[in-house]
C-alpha positions as CSV (number, residue, x, y, z in Angstrom):
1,X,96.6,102.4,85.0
2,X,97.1,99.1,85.4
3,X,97.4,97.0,82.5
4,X,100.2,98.8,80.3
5,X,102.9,100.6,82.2
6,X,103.3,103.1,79.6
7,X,100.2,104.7,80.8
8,X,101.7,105.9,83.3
9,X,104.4,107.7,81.4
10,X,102.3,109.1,79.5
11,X,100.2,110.2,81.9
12,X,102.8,111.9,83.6
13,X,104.3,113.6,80.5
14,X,100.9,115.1,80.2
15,X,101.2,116.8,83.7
16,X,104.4,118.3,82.7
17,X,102.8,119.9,79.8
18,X,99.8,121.0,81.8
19,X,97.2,118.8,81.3
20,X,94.2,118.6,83.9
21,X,94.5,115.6,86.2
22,X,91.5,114.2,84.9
23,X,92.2,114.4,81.2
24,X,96.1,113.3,81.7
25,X,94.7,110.4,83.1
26,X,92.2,109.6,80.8
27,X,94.5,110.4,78.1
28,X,96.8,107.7,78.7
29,X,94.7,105.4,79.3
30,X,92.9,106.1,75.8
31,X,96.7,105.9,74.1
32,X,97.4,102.6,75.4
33,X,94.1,100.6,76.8
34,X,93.0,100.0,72.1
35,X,95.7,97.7,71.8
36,X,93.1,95.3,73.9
37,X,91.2,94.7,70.9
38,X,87.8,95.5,72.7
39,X,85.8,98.2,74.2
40,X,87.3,99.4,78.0
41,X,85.8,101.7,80.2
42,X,88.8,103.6,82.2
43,X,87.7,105.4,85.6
44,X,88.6,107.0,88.2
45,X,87.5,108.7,91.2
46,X,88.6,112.7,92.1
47,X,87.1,115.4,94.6
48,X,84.5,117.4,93.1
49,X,86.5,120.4,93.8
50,X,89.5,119.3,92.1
51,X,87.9,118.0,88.5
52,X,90.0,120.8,86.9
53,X,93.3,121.1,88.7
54,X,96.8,120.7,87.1
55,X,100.0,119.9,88.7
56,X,100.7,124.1,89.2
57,X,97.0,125.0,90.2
58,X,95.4,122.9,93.0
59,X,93.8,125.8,94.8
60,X,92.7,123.5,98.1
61,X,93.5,120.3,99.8
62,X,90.9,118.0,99.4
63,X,90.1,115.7,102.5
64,X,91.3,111.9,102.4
65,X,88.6,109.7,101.1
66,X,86.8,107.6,103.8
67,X,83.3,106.6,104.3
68,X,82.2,110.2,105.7
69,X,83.6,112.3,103.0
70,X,82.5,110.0,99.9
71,X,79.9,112.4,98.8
72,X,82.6,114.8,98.3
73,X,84.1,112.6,95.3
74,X,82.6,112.2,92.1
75,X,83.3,108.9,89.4
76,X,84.7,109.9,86.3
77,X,84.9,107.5,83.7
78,X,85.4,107.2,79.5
79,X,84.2,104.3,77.1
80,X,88.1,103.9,74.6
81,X,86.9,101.9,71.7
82,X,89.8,100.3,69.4
C-alpha cells in the first residue's frame, strides 16, 4: 500500500467491518491501484495459519518472520486490471 494513501484507509475501514486481513488488504489495493492505467499485481506475504483471520479472531500468534521460519509464510498476490 504504497502508491495511494487511501489504500490504507480503506483498508482499514474494511477491518472495522470484518473483513479477513488478506481480503481487506487486497481490497484496497483493487479500489485504488486502476487509476494506474495498467495491469498491477498487489502482494503480500501472511502466515499460513493466519490466511483467514480478522481483526476479532486471530486464534494464535504467529512467529516473526526470519530466515528459519519462512516456510511458515505463504505469498498471496492478485492481478487488478483497470
Amino acid at each position: 500500500m504504497y502508491l495511494d494513501s487511501n489504500e490504507g484507509r480503506v483498508f482499514g475501514s474494511r477491518l472495522g467491518d470484518g473483513w479477513t486481513v488478506k481480503d481487506a488488504f487486497f481490497y484496497g489495493a483493487a479500489y485504488y491501484q486502476p487509476q494506474l492505467g495498467s495491469e498491477v499485481i498487489a502482494r503480500t506475504k501472511g502466515h499460513s495459519t493466519a490466511e483467514l483471520d480478522t481483526k476479532a479472531t486471530s486464534p494464535n500468534r504467529v512467529s516473526a518472520y526470519s530466515s528459519t521460519t519462512a516456510s511458515s509464510y505463504k505469498t498471496w498476490d492478485k492481478v487488478i486490471t483497470p
